[in-house]
C-alpha positions as CSV (number, residue, x, y, z in Angstrom):
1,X,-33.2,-28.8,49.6
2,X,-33.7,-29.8,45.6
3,X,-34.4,-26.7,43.6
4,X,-37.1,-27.2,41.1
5,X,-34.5,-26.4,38.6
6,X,-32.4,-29.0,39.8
7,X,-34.8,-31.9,38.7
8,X,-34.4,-33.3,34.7
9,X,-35.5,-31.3,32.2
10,X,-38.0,-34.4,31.6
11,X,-39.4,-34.2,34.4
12,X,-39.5,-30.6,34.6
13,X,-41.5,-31.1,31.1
14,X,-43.9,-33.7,33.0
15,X,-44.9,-31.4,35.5
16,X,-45.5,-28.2,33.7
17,X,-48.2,-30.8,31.7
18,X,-50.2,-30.2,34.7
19,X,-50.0,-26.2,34.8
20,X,-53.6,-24.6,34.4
21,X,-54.1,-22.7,31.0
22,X,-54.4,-19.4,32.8
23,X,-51.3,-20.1,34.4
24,X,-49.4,-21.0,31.4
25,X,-48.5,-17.2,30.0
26,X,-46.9,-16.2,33.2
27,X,-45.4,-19.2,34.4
28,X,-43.4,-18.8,30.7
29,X,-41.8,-15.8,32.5
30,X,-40.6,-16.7,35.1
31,X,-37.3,-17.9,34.0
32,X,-35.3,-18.8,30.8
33,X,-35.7,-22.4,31.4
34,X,-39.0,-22.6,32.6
35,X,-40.2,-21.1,29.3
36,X,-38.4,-23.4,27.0
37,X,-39.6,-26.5,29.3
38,X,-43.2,-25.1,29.1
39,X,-42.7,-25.3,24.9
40,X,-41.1,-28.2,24.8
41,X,-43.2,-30.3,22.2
42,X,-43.1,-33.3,24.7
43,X,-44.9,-31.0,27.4
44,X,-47.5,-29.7,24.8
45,X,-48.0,-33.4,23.2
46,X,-48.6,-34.5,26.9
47,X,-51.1,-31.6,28.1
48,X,-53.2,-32.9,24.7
49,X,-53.1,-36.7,26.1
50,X,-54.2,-35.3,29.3
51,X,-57.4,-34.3,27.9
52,X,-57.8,-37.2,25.7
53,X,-56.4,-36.0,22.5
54,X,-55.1,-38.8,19.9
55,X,-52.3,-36.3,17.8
56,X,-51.8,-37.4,14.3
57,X,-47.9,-37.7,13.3
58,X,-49.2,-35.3,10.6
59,X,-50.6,-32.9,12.7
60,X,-47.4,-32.8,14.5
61,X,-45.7,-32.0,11.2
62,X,-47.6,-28.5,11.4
63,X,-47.5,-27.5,15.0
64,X,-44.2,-28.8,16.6
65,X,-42.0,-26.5,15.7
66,X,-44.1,-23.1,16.8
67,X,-45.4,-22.6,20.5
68,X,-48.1,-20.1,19.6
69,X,-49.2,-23.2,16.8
70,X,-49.6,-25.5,19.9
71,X,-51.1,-23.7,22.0
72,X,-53.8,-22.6,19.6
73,X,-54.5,-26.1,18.7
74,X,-54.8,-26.8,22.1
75,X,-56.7,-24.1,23.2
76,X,-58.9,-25.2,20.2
77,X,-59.4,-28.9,21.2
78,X,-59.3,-28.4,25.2
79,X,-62.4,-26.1,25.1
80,X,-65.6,-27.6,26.5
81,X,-68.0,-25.8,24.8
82,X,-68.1,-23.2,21.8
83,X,-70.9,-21.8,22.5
84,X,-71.5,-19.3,24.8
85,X,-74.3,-18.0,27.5
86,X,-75.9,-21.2,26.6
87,X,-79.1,-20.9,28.6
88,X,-79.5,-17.1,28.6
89,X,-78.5,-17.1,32.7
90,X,-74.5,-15.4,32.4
91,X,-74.4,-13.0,35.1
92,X,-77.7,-13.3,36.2
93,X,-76.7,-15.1,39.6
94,X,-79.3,-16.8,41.5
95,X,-82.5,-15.8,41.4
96,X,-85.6,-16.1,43.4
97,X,-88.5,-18.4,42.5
98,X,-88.2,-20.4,39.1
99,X,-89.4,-19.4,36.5
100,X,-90.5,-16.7,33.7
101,X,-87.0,-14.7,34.2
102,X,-86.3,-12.0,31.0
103,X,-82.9,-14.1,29.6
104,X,-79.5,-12.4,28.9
105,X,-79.0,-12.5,24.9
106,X,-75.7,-11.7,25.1
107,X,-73.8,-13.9,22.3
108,X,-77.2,-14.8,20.1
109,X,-79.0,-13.4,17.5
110,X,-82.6,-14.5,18.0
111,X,-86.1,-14.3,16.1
112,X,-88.9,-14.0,18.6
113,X,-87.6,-12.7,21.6
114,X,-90.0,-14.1,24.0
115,X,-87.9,-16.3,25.3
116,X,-87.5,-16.7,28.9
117,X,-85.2,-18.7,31.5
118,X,-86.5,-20.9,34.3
119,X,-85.1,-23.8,36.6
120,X,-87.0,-27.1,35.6
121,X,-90.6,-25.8,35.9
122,X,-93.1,-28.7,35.3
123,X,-90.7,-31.1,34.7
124,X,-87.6,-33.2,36.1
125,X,-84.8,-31.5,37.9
126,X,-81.8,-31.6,36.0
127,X,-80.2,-34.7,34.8
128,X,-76.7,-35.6,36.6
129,X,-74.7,-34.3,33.5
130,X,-76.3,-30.8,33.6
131,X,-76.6,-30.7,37.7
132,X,-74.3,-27.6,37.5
133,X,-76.8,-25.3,35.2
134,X,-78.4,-22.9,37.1
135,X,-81.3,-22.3,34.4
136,X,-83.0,-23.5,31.2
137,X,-84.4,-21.6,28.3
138,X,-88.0,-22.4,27.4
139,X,-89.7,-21.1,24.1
140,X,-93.3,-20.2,24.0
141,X,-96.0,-21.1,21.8
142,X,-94.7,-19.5,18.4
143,X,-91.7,-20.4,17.2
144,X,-88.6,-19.2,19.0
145,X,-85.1,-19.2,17.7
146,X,-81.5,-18.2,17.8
147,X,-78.2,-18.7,16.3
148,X,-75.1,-18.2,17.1
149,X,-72.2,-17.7,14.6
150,X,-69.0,-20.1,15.3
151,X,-65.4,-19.2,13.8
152,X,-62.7,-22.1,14.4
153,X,-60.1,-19.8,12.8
154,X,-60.6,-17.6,16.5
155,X,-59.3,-20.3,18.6
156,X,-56.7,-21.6,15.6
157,X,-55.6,-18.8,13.1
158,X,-53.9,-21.6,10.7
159,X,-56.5,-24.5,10.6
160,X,-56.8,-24.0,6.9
161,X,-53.4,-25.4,6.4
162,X,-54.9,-28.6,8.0
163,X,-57.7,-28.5,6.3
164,X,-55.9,-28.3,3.0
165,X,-53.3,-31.4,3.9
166,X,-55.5,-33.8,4.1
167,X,-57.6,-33.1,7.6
168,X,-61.0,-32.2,8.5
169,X,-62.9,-31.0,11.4
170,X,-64.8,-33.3,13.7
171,X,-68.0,-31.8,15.4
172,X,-69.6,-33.1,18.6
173,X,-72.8,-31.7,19.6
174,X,-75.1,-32.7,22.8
175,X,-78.3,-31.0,24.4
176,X,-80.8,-31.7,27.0
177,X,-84.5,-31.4,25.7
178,X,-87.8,-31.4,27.7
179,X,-91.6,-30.9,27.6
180,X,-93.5,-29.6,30.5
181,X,-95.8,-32.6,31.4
182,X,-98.8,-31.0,29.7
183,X,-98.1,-30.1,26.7
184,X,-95.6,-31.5,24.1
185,X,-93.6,-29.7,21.8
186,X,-91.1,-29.4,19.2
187,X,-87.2,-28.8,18.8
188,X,-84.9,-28.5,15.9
189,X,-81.1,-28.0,15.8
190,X,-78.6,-27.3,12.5
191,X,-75.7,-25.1,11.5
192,X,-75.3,-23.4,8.0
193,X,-72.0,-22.1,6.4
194,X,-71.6,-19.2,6.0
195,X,-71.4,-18.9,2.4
196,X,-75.5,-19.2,2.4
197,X,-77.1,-16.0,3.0
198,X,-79.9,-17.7,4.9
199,X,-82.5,-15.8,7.8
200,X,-84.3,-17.5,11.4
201,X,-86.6,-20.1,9.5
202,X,-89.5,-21.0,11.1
203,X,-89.8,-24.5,13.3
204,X,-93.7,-24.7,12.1
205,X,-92.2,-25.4,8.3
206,X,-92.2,-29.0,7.6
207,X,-90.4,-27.8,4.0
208,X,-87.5,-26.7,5.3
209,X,-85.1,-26.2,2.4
210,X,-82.1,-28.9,2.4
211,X,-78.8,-28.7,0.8
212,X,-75.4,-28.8,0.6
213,X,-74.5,-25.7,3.2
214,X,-77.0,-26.5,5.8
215,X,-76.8,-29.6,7.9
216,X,-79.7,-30.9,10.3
217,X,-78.6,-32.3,14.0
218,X,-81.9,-32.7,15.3
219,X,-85.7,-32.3,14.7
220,X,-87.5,-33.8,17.4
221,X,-91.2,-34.1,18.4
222,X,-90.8,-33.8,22.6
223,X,-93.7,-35.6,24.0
224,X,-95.4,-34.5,27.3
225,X,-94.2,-35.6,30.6
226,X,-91.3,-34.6,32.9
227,X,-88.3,-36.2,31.6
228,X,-84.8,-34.6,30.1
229,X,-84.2,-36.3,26.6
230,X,-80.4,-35.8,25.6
231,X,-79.6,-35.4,21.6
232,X,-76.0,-36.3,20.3
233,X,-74.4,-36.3,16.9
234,X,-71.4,-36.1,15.4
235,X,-70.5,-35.0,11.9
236,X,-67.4,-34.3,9.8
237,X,-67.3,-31.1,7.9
238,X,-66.3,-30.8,4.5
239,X,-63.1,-28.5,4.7
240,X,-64.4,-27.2,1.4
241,X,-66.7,-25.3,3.3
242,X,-64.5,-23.2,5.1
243,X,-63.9,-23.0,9.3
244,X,-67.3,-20.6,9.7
245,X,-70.7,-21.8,10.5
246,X,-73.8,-20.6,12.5
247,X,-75.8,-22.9,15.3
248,X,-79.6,-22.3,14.8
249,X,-81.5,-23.5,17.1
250,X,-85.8,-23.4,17.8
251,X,-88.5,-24.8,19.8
252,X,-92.1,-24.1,20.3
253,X,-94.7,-25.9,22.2
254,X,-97.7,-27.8,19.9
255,X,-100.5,-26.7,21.2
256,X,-100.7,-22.8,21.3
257,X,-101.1,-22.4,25.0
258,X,-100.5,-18.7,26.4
259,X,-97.5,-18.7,28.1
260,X,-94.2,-20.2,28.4
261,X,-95.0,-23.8,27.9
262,X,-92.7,-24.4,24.8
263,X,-89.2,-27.2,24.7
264,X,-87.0,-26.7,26.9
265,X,-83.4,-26.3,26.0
266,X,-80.3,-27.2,28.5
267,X,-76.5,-26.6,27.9
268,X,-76.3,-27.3,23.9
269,X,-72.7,-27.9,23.6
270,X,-70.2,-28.1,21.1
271,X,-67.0,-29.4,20.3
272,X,-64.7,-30.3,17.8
273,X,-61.8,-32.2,17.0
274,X,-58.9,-32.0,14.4
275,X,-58.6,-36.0,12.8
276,X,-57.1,-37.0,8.8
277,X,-59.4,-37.7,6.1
């Protein structure tokens, strides 16, 4: 019977391209040659195609040569979302009924806590996309918000070499929206650097102060009926600005109603990717 050590040490390289993250760390220890196939720049260059990764030749240049560099960078560009606890629902299983829940804060720093979670009331069920999501957040009729600080450094210690050699940091953001079929409402998105000492602004502000350290993804006017609206956008950050920023996030519904009939917010998500200048 053929040993797995047996097999080219290509191939051996192509398979381990396959092993699960969580995997990886002990699967390293197993034996002498499983580790060095595991970091072999051909296996770590492949696990990035895998996930649809373009590498720059540059990038290369800085991560090649050092396993824990490559599997930061990876860990960085492989993860799905950011954020965390996106609706308020981690660890609150599956609850009865659907609606007007107490949400889990865990992970946000929010202004107005009368926030609550529900499961699409008076609206749509859950696009295709977001079928997984067990819950939504829905904001009330004052302005709700909460933001959540983001450190790329965390996932990738040395991304400010990149940053200084000529590449930047591409960011992805997505979210579901939705009015209850009564009443419309309103939603905003943006992050700020963190070299602006700024607090939770109010969504009811039309003046909002604009600058250089504050970026806008979204303000949107949701109108009333039952369907999810999804909000994309992509921006390049200056690397002047550092690898720290904070997602703020608000929503309110426009017509002062008692109660819990505010936007409704689904799985924000963000991403990034490392491209050149």
């Amino acid at each position: 019977m053929l040993d797995f050590e047996d097999l080219p040490y290509e191939l051996q390289c192509e398979v381990f391209k396959y092993v699960d993250l969580k995997d990886f760390s002990n699967a390293c220890c197993v034996c002498n040659s499983w580790n060095k196939a595991m970091n072999d720049s051909n296996t770590w260059i492949g696990r990035l195609m895998k996930k649809n990764m373009h590498v720059e030749p540059g990038i290369l240049h800085y991560i090649l040569f050092d396993r824990k560099e490559m599997m930061n960078f990876y860990i960085l560009q492989s993860k799905s979302n950011l954020l965390k606890n996106v609706n308020f629902d981690d660890g609150k299983g599956d609850l009865s009924g659907g609606e007007n829940f107490p949400p889990n804060f865990d992970h946000w720093h929010y202004h107005h806590g009368n926030w609550r979670i529900e499961r699409h009331v008076g609206c749509d069920p859950f696009p295709s996309e977001a079928i997984c999501a067990k819950y939504n957040a829905v904001t009330t009729y004052f302005s709700c918000e909460r933001k959540q600080k983001i450190d790329l450094s965390k996932w990738y210690p040395n991304i400010g070499v990149l940053l200084t050699n000529g590449y930047h940091v591409r960011l992805y953001w997505k979210v579901w929206i939705a009015a209850r079929y009564d009443c419309h409402s309103i939603y905003q998105a943006f992050i700020l650097f963190e070299n602006r000492n700024a607090e939770l602004e109010d969504i009811s502000n039309d003046d909002t102060e604009e600058n250089n350290n504050k970026i806008r993804l979204a303000k949107h006017n949701i109108p009333a009926g039952k369907k999810w609206i999804k909000l994309c956008s992509t921006l390049d950050l200056d690397p002047s600005k550092g690898t720290s920023f904070t997602y703020y996030e608000a929503g309110q519904d426009s017509k002062f109603w008692a109660g819990h009939y505010g936007s409704k917010i689904l799985n924000p998500t963000i991403t990034v990717r490392i491209v050149p200048n």
